[in-house]
N, C-alpha and C positions, 0 to 999 in steps of 0.2 A: 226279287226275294228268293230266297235260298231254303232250300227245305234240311234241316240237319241231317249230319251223318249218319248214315246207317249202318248196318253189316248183313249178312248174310251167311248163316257157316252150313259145308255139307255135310250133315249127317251121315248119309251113306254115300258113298263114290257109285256115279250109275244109276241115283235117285231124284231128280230134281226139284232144286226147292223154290216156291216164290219169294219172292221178292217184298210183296206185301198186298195188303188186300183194298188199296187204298186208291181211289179210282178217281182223286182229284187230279184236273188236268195242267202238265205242266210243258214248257217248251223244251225242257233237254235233260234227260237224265247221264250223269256220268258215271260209271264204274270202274274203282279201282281193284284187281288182285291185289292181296296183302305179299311182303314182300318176304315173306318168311313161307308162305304158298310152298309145299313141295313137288306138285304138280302143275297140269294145266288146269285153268277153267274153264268155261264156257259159258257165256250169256247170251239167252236169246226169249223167245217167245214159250207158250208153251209146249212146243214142241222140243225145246231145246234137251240135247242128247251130248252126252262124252263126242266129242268129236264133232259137234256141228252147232252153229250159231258162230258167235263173236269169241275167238279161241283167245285166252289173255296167259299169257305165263306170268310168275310171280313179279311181280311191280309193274306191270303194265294198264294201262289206263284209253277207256274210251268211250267218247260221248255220243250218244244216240240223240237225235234234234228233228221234234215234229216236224213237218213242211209248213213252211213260211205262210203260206196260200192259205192254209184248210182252216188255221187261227184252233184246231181243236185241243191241241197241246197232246200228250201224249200222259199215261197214270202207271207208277208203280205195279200197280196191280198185274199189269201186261210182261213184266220181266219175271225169267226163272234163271237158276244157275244150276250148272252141274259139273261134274268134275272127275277128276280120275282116283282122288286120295281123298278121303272121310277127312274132314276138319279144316280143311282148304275154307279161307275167308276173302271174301268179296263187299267191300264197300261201298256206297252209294251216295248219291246226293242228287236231288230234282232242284232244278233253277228256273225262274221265269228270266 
């Protein structure tokens, strides 16, 4: 099952925004930069900062996959973005 599209846009460049507050558990979230992006993004936890986490420039794409083992899945809630340019959009999708 496939959880629909999302987006994510940064308001402020330097600000990080989540993801979603949504803490159902899933096996893989994927994140796309949108390809119009005039910067980097960045996706990562809540520490995620301009320069650190999963660095994605425009059109690029990647999937984050709970461990096979723990069976806990992993929830939206746990992803933030942040970015270097205000309006930079990041899309999403959770899969089992």
């Amino acid at each position: 099952m496939n959880h629909k599209i999302q987006s994510v846009t940064l308001v402020t460049a330097g600000t990080r925004v989540r993801f979603s507050t949504s803490t159902a558990p899933w096996r893989a979230v994927t994140v796309r930069a949108r390809p119009s992006n005039g910067s980097m993004t960045y996706v990562g936890s809540s520490d995620v900062a301009a320069g650190t986490g999963i660095q994605l420039d425009a059109g690029d794409t990647f999937t984050f996959g709970a461990e096979e083992r723990t069976h806990s899945g992993i929830s939206l809630a746990s992803f933030y973005m942040d970015g270097d340019l205000a309006g930079d959009i990041v899309d999403y999708w959770a899969h089992n």
